[in-house]
N, C-alpha and C positions, 0 to 999 in steps of 0.2 A: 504494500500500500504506500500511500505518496508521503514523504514527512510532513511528521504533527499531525497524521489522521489521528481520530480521537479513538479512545479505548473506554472500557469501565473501567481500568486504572488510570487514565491520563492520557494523555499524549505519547504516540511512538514515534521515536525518533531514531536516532544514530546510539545513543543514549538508554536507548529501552532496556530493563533490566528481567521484567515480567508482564506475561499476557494470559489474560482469563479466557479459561475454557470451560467447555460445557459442566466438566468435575472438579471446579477450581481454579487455582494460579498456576500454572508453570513457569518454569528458570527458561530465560532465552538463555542459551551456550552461544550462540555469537551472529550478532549480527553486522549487515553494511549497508553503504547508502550508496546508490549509483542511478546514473537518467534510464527512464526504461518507455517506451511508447506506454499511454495509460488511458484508457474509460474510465467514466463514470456511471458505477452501476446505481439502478433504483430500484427499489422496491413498491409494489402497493401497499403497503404498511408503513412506508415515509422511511425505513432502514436506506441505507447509502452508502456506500465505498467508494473511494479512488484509488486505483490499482493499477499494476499492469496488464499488458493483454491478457496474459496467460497467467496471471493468479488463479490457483486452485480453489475456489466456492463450491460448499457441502450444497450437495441434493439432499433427496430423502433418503437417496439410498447407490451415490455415488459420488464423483466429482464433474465437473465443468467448468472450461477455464472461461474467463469474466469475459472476455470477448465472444463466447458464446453464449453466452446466459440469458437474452432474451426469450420471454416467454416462457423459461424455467421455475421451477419453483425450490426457492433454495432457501437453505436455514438460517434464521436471524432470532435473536433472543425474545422473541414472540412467537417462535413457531415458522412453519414453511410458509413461504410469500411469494407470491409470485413476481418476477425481474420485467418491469415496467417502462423502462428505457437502457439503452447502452451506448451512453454520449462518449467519440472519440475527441481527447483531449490535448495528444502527439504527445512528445516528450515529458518526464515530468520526475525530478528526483523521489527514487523508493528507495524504500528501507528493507532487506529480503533478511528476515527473521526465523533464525532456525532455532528450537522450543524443544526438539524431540519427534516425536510422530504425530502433535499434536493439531487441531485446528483450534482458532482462538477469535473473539471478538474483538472487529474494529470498522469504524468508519463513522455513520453518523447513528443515533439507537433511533430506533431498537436495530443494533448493530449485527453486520451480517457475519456468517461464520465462514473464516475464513484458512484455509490449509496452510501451514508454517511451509515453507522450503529446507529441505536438509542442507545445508552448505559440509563439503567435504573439508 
């Protein structure tokens, strides 16, 4: 997601130390900040992210990357909602946050859940 998207902890950034998941906090093990091509997803629940193309976003019962999430119905801290636009916004500095095998909330609430990246 883009820096300083919002979290239920705060703000992610370069900085980020923890991110809320469905069973909790989890420890970020290490994260960076580099320009990625980015969308902004919406929700009909008013839920929002900005991301890049290919950010991992939980289905009910899979993944899909945010550039295809139109008309998908994906999990945000309300429950599945359906992906109501997907505004392309070109370049835009992300923060790629590896947590474990986790997915975690962020963007605007009711925040959408969103799949960490493993960085090797």
């Amino acid at each position: 997601m883009v820096v300083d998207s919002d979290s239920p902890l705060g703000p992610i950034d370069g900085a980020v130390r923890k991110v809320m998941t469905p069973d909790g906090e989890a420890v970020v093990v290490r994260c960076y900040v580099a320009p990625a091509n980015c969308v902004h997803v919406t929700c009909e629940n008013g839920a929002s992210l900005t991301c890049s193309l290919d950010a991992p976003l939980m289905l009910g019962d899979g993944i899909v990357e945010a550039v295809d999430a139109m008309h998908k119905e994906i999990q945000t801290c309300d429950g599945l909602s359906k992906v109501v636009g997907v505004e392309w916004l070109g370049a835009q500095p992300v923060v790629a946050i590896d947590a474990g095998d986790v997915a975690f909330y962020a963007g605007q609430a009711p925040y959408i859940l969103h799949h960490n990246k493993l960085i090797p």
